[in-house]
Biopython code that builds the backbone (N, CA, C, O; Angstrom):
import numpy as np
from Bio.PDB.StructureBuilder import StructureBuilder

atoms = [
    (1, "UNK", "N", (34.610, 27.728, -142.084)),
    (1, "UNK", "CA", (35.173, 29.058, -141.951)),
    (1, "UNK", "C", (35.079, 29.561, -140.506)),
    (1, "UNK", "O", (36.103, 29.845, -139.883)),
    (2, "UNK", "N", (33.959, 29.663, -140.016)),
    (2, "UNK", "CA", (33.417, 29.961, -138.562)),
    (2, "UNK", "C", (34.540, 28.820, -137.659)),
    (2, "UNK", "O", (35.447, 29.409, -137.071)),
    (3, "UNK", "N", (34.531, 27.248, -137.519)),
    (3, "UNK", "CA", (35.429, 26.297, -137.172)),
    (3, "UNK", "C", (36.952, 27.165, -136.730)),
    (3, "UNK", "O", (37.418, 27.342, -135.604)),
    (4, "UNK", "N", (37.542, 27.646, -138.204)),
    (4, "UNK", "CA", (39.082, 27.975, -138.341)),
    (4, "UNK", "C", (38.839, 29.266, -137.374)),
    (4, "UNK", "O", (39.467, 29.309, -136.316)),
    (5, "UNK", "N", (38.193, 30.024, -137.621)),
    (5, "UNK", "CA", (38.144, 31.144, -136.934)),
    (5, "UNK", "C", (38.227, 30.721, -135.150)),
    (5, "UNK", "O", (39.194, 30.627, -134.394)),
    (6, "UNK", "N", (37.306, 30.603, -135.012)),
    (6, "UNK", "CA", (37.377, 29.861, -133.279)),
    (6, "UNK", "C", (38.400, 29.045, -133.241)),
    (6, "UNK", "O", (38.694, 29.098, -132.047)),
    (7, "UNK", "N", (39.016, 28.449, -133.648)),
    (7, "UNK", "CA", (40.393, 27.463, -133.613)),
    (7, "UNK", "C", (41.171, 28.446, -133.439)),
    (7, "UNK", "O", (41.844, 28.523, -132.411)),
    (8, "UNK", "N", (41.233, 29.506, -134.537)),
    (8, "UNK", "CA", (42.660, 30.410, -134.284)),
    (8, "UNK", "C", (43.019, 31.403, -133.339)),
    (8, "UNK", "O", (44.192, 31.694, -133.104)),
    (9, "UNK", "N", (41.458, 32.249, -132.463)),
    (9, "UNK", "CA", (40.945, 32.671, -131.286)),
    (9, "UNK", "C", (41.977, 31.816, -129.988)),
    (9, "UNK", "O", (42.981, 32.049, -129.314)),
    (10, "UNK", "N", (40.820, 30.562, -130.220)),
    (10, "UNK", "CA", (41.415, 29.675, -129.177)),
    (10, "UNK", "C", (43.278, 29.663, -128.753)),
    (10, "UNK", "O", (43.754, 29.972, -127.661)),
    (11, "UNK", "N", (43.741, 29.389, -129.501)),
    (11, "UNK", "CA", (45.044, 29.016, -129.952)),
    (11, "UNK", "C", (45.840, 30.605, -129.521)),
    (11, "UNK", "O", (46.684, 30.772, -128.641)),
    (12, "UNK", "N", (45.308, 31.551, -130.366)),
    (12, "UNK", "CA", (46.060, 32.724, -129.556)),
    (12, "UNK", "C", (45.663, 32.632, -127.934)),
    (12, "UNK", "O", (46.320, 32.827, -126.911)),
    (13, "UNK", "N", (44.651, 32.348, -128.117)),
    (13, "UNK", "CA", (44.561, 32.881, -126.148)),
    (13, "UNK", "C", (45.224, 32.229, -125.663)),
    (13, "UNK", "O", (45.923, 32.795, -124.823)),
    (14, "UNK", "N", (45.471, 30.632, -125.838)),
    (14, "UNK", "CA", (46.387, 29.243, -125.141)),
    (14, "UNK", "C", (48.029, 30.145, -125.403)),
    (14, "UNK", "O", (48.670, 29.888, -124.384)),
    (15, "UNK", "N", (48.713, 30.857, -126.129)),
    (15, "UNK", "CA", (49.332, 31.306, -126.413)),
    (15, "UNK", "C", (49.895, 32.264, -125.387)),
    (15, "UNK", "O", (50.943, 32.203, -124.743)),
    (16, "UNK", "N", (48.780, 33.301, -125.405)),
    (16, "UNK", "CA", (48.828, 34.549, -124.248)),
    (16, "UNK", "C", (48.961, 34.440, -123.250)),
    (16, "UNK", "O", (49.523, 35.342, -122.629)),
    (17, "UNK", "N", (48.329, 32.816, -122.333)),
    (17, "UNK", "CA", (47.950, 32.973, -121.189)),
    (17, "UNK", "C", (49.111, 31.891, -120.845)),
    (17, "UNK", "O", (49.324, 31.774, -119.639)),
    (18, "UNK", "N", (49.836, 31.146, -121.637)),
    (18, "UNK", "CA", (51.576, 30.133, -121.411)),
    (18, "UNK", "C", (52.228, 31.676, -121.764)),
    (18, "UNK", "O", (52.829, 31.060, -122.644)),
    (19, "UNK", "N", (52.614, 32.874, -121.895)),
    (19, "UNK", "CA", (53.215, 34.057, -122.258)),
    (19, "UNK", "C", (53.196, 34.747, -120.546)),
    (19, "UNK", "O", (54.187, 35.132, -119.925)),
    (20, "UNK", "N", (52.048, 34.747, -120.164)),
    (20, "UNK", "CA", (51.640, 35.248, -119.268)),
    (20, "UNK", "C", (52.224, 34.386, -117.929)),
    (20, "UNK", "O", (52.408, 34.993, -116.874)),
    (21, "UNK", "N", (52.480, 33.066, -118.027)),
    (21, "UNK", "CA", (52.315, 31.983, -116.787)),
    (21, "UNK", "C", (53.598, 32.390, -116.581)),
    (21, "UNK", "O", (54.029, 32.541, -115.438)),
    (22, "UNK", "N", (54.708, 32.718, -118.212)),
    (22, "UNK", "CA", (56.157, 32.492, -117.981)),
    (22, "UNK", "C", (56.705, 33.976, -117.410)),
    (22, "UNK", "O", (57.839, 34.259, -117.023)),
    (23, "UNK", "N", (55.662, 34.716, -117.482)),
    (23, "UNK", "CA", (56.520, 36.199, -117.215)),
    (23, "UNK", "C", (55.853, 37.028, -115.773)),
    (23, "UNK", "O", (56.216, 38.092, -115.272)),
    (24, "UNK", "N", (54.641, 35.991, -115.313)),
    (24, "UNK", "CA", (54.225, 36.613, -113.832)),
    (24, "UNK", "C", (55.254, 35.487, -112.639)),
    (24, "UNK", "O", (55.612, 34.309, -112.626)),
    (25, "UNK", "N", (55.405, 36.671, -111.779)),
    (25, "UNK", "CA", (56.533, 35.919, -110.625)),
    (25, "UNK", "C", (55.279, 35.428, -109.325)),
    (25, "UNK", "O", (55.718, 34.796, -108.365)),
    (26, "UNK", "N", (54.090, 35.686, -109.363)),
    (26, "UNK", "CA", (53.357, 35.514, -108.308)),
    (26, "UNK", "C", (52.683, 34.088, -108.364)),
    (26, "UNK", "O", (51.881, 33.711, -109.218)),
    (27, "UNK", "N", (53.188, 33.333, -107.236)),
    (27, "UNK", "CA", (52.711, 32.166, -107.182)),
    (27, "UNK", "C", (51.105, 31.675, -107.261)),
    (27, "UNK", "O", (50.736, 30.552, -107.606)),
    (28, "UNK", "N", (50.259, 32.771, -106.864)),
    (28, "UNK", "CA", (49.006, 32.651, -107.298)),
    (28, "UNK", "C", (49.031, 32.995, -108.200)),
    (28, "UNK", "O", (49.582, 32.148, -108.904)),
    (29, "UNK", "N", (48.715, 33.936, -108.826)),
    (29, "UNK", "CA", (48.680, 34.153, -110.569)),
    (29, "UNK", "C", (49.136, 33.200, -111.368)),
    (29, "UNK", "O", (48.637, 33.128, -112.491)),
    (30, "UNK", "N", (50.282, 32.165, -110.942)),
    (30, "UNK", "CA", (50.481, 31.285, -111.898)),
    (30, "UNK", "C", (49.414, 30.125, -112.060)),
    (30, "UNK", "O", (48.903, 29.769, -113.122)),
    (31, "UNK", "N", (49.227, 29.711, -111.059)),
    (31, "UNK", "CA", (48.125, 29.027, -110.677)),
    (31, "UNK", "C", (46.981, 29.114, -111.406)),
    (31, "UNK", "O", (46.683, 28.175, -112.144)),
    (32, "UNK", "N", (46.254, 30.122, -111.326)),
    (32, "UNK", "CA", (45.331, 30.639, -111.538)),
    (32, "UNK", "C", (45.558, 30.678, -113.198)),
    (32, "UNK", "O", (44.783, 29.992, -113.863)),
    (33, "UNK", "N", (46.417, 31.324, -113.778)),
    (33, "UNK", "CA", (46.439, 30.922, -115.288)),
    (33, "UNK", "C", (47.093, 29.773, -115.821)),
    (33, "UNK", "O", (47.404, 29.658, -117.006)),
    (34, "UNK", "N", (47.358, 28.669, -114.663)),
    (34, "UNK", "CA", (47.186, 27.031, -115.492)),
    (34, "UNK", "C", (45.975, 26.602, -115.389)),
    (34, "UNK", "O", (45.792, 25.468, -115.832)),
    (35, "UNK", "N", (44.865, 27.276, -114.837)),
    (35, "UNK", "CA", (43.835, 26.658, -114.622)),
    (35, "UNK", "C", (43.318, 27.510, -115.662)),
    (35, "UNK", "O", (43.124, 26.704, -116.571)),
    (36, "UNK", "N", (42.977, 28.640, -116.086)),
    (36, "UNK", "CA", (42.723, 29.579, -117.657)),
    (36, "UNK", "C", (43.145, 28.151, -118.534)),
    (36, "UNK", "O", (42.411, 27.380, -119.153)),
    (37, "UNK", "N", (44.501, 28.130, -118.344)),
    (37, "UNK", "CA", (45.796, 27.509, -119.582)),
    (37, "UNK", "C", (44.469, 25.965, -120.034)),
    (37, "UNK", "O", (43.711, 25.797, -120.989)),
    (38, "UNK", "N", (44.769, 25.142, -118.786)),
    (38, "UNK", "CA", (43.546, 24.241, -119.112)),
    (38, "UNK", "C", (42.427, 23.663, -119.747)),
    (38, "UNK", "O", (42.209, 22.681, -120.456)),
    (39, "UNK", "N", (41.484, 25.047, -119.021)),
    (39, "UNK", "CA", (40.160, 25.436, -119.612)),
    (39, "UNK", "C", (40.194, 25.672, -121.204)),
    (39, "UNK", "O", (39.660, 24.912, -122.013)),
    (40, "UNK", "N", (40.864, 26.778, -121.511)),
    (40, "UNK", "CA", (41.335, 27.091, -122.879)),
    (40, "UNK", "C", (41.595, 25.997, -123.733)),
    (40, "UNK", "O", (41.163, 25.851, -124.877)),
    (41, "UNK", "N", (42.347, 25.222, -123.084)),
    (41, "UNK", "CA", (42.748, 23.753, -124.096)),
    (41, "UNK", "C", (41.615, 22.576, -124.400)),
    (41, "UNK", "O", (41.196, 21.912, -125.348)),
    (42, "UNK", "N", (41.347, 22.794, -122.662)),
    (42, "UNK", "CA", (39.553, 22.069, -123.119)),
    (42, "UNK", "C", (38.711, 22.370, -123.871)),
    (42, "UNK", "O", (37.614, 21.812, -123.876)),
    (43, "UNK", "N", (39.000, 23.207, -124.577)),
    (43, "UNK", "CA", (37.423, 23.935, -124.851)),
    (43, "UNK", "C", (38.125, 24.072, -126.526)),
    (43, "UNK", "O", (37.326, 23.619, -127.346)),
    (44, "UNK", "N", (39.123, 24.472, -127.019)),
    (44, "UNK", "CA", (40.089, 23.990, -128.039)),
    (44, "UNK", "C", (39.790, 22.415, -128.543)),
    (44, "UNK", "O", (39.578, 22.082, -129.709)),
    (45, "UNK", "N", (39.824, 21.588, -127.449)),
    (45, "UNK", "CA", (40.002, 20.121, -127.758)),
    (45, "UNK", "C", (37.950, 19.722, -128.230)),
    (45, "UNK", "O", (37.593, 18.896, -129.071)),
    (46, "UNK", "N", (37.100, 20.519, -127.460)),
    (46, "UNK", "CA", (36.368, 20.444, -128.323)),
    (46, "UNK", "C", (35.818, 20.360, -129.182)),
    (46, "UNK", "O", (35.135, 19.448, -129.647)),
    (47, "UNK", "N", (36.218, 21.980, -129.719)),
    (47, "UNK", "CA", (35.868, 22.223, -131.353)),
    (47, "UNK", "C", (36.430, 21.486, -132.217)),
    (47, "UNK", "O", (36.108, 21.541, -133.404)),
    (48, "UNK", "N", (37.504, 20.556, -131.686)),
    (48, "UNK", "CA", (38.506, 19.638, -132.484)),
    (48, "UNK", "C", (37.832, 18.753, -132.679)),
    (48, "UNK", "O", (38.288, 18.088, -133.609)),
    (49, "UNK", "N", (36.399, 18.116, -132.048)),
    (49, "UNK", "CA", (35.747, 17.073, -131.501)),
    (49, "UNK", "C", (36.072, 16.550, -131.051)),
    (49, "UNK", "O", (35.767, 15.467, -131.550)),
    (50, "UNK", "N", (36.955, 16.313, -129.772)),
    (50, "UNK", "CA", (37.553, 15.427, -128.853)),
    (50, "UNK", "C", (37.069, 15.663, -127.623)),
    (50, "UNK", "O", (37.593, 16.286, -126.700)),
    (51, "UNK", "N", (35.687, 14.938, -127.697)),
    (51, "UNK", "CA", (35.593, 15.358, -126.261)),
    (51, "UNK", "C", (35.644, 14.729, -125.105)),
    (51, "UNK", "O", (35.523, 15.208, -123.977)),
    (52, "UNK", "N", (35.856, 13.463, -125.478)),
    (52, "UNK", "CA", (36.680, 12.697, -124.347)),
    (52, "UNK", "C", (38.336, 12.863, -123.982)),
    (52, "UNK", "O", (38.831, 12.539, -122.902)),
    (53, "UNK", "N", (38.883, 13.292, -124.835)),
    (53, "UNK", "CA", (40.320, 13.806, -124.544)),
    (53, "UNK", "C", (39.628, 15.675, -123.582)),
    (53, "UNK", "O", (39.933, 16.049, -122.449)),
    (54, "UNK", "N", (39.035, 16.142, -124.233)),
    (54, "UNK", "CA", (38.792, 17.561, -123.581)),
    (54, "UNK", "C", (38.060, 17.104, -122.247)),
    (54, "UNK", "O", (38.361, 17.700, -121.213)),
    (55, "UNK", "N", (37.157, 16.129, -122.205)),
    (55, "UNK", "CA", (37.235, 16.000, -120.483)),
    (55, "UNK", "C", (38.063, 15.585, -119.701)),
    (55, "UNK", "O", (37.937, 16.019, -118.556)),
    (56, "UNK", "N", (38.818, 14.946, -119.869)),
    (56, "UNK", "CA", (39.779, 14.220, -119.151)),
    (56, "UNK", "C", (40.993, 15.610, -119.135)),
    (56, "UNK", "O", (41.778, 15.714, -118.192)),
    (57, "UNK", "N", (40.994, 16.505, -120.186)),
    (57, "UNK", "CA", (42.185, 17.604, -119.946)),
    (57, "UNK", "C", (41.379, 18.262, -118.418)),
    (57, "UNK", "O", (41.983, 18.306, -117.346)),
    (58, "UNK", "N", (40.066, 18.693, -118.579)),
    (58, "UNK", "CA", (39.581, 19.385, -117.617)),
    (58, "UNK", "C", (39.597, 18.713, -116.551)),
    (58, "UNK", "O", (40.050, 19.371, -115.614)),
    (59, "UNK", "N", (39.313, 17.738, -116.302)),
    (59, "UNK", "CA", (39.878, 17.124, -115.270)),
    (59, "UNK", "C", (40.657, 17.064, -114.490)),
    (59, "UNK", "O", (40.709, 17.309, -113.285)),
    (60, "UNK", "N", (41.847, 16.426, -115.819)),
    (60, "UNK", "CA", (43.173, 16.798, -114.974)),
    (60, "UNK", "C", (43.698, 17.816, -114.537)),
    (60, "UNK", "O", (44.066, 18.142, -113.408)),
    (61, "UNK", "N", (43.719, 18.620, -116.122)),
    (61, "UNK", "CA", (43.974, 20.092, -115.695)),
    (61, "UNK", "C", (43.810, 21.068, -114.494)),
    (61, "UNK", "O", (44.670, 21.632, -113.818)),
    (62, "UNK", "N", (42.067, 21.110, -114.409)),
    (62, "UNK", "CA", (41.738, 21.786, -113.435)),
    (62, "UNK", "C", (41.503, 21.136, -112.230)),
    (62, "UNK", "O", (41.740, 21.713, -111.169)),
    (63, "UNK", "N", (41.076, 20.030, -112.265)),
    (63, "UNK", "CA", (40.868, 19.524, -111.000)),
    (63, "UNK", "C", (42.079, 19.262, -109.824)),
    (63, "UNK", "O", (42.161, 19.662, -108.663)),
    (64, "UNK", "N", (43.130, 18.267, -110.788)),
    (64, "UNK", "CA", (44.358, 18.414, -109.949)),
    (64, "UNK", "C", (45.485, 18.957, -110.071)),
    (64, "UNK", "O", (46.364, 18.799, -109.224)),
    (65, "UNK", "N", (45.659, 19.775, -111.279)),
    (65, "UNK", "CA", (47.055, 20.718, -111.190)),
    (65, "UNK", "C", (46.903, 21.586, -110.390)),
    (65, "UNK", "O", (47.937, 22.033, -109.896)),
    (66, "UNK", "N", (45.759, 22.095, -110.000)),
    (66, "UNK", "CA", (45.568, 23.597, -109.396)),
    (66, "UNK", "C", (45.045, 22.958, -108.251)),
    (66, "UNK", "O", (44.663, 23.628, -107.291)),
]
sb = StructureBuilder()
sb.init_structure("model")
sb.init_model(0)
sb.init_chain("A")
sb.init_seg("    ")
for serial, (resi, resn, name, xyz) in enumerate(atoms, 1):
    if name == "N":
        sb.init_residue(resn, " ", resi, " ")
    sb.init_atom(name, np.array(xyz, "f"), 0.0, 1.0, " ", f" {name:<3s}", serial, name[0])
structure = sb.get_structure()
């Protein structure tokens, strides 16, 4: 129950913050929320138990998209 709950948290925020990437015009701000966008998914891919897929997102994600 607790699991679904944090899954569905997660999932809105990954939601808000791809909502957010598509409707700010400032090249930093976008930036800055693919690296949110990322984190969020990492941390998603967790609770999924994947946490070799969730390091390697953080990785990529944050280390070299941004």
């Amino acid at each position: 129950m607790i699991d679904t709950a944090i899954n569905i948290i997660l999932f809105v925020m990954l939601v808000a913050t791809a909502l957010a990437v598509v409707r700010t015009k400032s090249l930093f701000a976008i930036v800055m929320l693919a690296g949110v966008f990322s984190l969020l998914s990492a941390l998603l891919l967790v609770t999924l138990d994947a946490v070799d897929v969730a390091f390697t997102e953080a990785a990529v994600g944050a280390g070299i998209s941004t």
